[in-house]
C-alpha positions as CSV (number, residue, x, y, z in Angstrom):
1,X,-16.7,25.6,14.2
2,X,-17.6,21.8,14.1
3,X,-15.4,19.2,15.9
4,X,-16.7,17.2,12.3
5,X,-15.1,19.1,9.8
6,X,-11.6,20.3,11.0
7,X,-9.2,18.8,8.4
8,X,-11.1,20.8,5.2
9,X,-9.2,23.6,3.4
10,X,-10.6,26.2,0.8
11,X,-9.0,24.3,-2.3
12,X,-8.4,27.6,-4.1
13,X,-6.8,29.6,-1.1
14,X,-4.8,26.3,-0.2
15,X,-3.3,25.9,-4.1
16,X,-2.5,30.0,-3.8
17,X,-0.7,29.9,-0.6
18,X,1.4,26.6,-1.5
19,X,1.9,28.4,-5.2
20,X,2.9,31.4,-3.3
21,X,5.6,29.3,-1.6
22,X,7.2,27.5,-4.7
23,X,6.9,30.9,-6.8
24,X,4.4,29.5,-9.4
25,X,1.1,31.3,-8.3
26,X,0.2,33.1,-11.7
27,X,-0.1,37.3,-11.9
28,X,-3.2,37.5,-13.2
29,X,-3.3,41.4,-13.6
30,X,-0.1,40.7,-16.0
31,X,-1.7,38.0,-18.0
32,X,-4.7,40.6,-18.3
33,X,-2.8,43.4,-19.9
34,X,0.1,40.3,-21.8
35,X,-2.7,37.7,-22.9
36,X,-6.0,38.7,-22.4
37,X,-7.9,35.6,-23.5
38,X,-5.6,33.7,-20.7
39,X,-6.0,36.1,-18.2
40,X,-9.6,36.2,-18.7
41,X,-9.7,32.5,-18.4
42,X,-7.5,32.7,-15.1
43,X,-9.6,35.6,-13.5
44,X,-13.1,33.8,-14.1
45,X,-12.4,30.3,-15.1
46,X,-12.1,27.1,-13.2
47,X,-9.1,26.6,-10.8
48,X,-7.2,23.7,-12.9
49,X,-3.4,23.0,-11.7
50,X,-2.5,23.7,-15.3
51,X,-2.5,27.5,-14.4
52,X,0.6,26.8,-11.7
53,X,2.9,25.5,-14.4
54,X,2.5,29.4,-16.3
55,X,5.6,30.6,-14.4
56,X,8.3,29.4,-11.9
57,X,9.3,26.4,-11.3
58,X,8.6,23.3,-13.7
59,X,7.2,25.6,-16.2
60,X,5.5,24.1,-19.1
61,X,5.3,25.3,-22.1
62,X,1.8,24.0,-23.4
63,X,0.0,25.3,-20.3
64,X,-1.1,28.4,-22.1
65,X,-2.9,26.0,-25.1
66,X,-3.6,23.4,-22.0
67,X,-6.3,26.1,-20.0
68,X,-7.7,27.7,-23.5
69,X,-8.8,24.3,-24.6
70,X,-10.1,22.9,-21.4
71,X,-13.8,23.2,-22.0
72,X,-12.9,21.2,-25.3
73,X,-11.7,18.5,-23.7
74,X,-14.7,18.6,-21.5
75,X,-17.1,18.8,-24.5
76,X,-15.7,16.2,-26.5
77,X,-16.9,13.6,-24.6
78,X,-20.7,15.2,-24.5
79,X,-21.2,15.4,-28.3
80,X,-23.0,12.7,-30.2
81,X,-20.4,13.1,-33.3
82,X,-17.3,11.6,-31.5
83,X,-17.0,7.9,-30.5
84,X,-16.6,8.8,-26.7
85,X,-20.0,11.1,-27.3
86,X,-21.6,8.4,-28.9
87,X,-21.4,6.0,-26.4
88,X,-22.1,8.3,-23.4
89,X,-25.2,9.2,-25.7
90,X,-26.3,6.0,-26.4
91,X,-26.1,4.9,-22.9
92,X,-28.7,7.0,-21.5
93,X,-30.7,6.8,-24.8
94,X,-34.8,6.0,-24.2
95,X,-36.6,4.6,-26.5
96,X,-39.8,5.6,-25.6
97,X,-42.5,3.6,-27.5
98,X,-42.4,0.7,-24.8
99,X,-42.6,3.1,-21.9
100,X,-45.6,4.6,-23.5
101,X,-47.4,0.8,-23.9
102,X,-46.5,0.1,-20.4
103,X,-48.0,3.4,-19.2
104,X,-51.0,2.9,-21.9
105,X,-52.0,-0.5,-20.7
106,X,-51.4,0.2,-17.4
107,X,-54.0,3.3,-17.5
108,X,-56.1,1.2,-19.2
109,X,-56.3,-1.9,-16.9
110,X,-56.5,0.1,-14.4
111,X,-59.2,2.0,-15.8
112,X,-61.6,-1.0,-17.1
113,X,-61.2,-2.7,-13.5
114,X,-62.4,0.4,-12.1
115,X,-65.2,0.7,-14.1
116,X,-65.9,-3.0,-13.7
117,X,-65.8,-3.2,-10.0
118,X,-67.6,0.4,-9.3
């Protein structure tokens, strides 16, 4: 209804209806009964392009392995035991024994000058 936002699409419904169009959009009811771990993933999973190249057109054959290992590939880079986890650990790391002096003395400045000029 805004004049602002006219150009925005739902990004699922506009992937279905275009899918719908090349013949790649996925039967999810047949991966169900077929592949169930897949189908699960499809039914409540994230909407990645990877599920479009199932069936149809330009269909690749490591889809399948592609959407089971997603959240994988999204975890790897979280963990502290890979290189890529390490850093993105590290990078937020606080040490926390100077932030604790800072906070200390500044309490207890803060304190003694009140104490001193009450």
């Amino acid at each position: 209804e805004s004049p602002r936002h006219t150009v925005q699409v739902d990004y699922v419904d506009y992937c279905n209806n275009i899918a719908d169009q090349v013949g790649c959009r996925p039967n999810i009811w047949n991966f169900l009964i077929r592949d169930f771990q897949l189908g699960w993933l499809l039914l409540f999973g994230p909407c990645t392009p990877y599920r479009y190249r199932l069936q149809g057109p330009n269909k690749w054959k490591d889809a399948r392995q592609t959407i089971l290992t997603q959240f994988d590939r999204v975890e790897y880079t979280l963990l502290p035991g890979s290189k890529q986890g390490k850093r993105q650990y590290n990078k937020f790391k606080t040490d926390w024994t100077p932030m604790f002096l800072i906070v200390f003395f500044t309490l207890t400045l803060f304190i003694i000058l009140h104490v001193i000029f009450s």
